[in-house]
N, C-alpha and C positions, 0 to 999 in steps of 0.2 A: 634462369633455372633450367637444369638439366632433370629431360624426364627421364624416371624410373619404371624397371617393369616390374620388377619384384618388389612387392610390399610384404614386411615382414612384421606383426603384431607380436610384442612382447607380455608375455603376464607375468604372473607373480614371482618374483625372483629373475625376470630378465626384461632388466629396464637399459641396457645398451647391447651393441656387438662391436668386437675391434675390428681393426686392420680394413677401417675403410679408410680409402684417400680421396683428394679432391673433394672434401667435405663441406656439406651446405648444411644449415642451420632452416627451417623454416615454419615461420609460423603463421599459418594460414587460418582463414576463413573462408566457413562454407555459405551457404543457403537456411543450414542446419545448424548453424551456431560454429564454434571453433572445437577441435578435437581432444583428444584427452591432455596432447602436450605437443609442441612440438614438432615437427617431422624432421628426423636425421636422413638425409641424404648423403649418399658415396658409392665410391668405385667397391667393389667386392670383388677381387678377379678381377674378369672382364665383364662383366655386370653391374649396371647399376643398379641399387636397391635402397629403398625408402624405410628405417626403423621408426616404430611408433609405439612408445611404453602405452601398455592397454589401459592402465588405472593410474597412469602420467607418473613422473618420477617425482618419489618418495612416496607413490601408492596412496592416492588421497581419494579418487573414486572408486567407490562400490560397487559390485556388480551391478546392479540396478541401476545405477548413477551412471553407467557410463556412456558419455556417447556416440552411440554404435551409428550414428547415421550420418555426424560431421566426419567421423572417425575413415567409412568407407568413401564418403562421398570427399572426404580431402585424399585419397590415396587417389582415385579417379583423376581428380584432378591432374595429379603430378605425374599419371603415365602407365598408373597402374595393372598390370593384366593379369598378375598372376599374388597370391598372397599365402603365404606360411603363416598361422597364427598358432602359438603355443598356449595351452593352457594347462594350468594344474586342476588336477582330477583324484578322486578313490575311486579305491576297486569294489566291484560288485561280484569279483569272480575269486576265488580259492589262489584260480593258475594263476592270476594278475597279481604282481606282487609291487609295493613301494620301490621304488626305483626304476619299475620296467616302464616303455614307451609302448602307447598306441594309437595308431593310426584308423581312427573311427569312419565309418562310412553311413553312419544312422546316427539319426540324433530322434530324441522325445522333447518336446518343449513343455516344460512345466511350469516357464517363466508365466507371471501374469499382474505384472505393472510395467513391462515396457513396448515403447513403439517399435512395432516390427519390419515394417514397411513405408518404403519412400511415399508408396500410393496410397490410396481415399484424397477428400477433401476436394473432393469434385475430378480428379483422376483414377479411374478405377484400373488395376492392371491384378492378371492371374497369371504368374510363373508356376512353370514345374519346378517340382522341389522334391520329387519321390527320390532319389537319386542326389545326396545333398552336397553330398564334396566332390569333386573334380577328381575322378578315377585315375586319369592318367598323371594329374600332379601328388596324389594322393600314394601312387604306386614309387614315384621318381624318389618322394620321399622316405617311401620304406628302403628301397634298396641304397640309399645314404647312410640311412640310420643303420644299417645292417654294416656295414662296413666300419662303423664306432666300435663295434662290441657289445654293446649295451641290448640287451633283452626286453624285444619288442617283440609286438602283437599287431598284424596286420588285418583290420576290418572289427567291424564290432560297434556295439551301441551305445550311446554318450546320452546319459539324461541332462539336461540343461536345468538346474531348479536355481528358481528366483532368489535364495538366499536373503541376508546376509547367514542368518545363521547354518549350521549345518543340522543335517537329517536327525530325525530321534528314533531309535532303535527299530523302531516299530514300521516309517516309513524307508528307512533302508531294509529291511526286509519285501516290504512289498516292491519294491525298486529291483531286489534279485530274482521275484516272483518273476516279473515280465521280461527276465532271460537279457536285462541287462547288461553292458559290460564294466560301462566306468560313470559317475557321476560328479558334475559340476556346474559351474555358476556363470561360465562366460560366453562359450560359442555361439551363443542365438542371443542376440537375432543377428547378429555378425554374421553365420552364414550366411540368412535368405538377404540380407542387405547387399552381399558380395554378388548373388545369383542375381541379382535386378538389376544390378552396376554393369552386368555382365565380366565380370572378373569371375576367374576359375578363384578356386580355395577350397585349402586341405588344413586340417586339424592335426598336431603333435600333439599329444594329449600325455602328459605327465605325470605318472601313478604316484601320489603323497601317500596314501593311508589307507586304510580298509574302510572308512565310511564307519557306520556304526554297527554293523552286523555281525563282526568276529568273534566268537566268542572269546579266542584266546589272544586278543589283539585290544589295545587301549583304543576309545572311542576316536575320532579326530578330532583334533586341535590347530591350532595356528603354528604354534612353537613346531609341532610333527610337519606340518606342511613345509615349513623353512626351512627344519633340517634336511630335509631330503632334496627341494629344489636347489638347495647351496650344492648337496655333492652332484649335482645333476646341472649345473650352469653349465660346464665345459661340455657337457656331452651335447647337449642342445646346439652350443654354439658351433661345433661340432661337422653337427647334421646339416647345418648351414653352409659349410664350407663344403660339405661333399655332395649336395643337391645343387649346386649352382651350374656346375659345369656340365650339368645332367638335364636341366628343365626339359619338359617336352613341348614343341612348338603349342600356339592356341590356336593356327589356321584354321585346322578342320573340329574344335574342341567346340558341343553344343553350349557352354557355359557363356560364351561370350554371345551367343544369339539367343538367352532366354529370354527375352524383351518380345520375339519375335512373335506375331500374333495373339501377343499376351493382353495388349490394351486393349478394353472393351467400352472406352467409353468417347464417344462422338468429337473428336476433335473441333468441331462447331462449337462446341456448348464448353471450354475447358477453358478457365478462367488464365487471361495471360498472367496473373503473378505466379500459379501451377505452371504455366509454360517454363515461367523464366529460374522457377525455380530446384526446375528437372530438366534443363535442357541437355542438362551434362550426359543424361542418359536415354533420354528418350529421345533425344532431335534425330536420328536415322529412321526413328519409326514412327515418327510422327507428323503427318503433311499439314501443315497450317498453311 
């Protein structure tokens, strides 16, 4: 198995990418159970990079449902450092229109049924998260996406809610209140899970629909959501061919060292099947 550095998280409407070669099939197991699907491996260019449908192909997990901890903790494995995750989103903003890309740098978590974090269970660890996506892979991928055409929005605030169903009038409105920019159902806990992995990660976030707030715009739906990400496939795909040859190094990037002074709990006392079953992330900071 050849390791990958780029992992690339696929959502709704992009469950492959072409023109890789030297293609590996694999299907692993974590600690955390096995991931959404699959991991496609291959050459991109001169790159290799890991594809991972987010809600597995033919879209059978829920946002809730998914497992976001096999999901980062299997990209780790295979070599992971850097990760582009795409998700579809509405807008919370006038200017933000269906079709346009954004490139978020704030999230809100509103999720609340799923596990956030590798840690508890007798390992306790605090990462920084104020600063939630990888600024410098975060920027590689706007100046990509600018070179498509396609009308994007660099920086801005992504609410994360628990879904399945979508907002009702009332809570999309208070969602515009707190000066929001886009809302959706997948990035978290995907990011803090990537910040612990110490993988850098940046959000494409994929405007479907206005949410329910518009007065002059049809509430969201599923059918609205597909049609937009169908004429938004190539561009996505896209953005991925013109960030590859662009990454910015992770040497000096603090993403890969937020592990560092984060654990607070007495390696004495840390039960070995915790050892064995974080070693993929913790064993540099952790002297047993």
């Amino acid at each position: 198995m050849q390791a990958a550095k780029l992992g690339i998280i696929g959502g709704t409407g992009l469950y492959e990418i072409e023109g890789l070669s030297s293609i590996e099939t694999l299907d692993l197991t974590t600690p955390f159970g096995k991931p959404s699907d699959t991991i496609t491996t291959g050459d991109l260019g001169q790159l290799r990079v890991a594809f991972l449908p987010r809600h597995g192909k033919g879209h059978h997990f829920s946002p809730g449902e998914i497992p976001a901890l096999a999901n980062i903790c299997a990209l780790k494995m295979i070599g992971v450092e850097q990760i582009l995750a795409f998700n579809a989103v509405g807008s919370l903003k006038e200017e933000i229109h269906p079709g346009d890309i954004v490139i978020p740098d704030q999230f809100i978590d509103k999720t609340t049924q799923r596990r956030s974090s590798f840690f508890g269970q007798g390992l306790v660890a605090h990462i920084s998260f104020a600063d939630p996506v990888c600024k410098s892979l975060a920027e590689a991928v706007f100046n990509a996406a600018v070179k498509t055409g396609v009308n994007i929005h660099f920086g801005g605030t992504y609410i994360v809610m628990e879904g399945p169903a979508f907002s009702t009038r009332a809570e999309s409105m208070l969602h515009r209140s707190w000066g929001a920019h886009v809302i959706g159902m997948t990035a978290l806990p995907e990011a803090k899970l990537a910040r612990e992995a110490g993988i850098c990660y940046a959000t494409i976030a994929c405007v479907t629909d206005y949410d329910a707030w518009h007065e002059s715009e049809e509430p969201v739906s599923v059918d609205m959501i597909l049609r937009t990400l169908h004429q938004n496939t190539e561009v996505s795909k896209e953005i991925i061919r013109q960030v590859i040859p662009n990454l910015p190094s992770i040497e000096k990037c603090s993403c890969t060292s937020a592990l560092s002074n984060a654990i607070v709990t007495d390696p004495k006392v840390i039960k070995k099947q915790r050892i064995e079953e974080l070693k993929l992330i913790t064993s540099k900071y952790l002297e047993i």
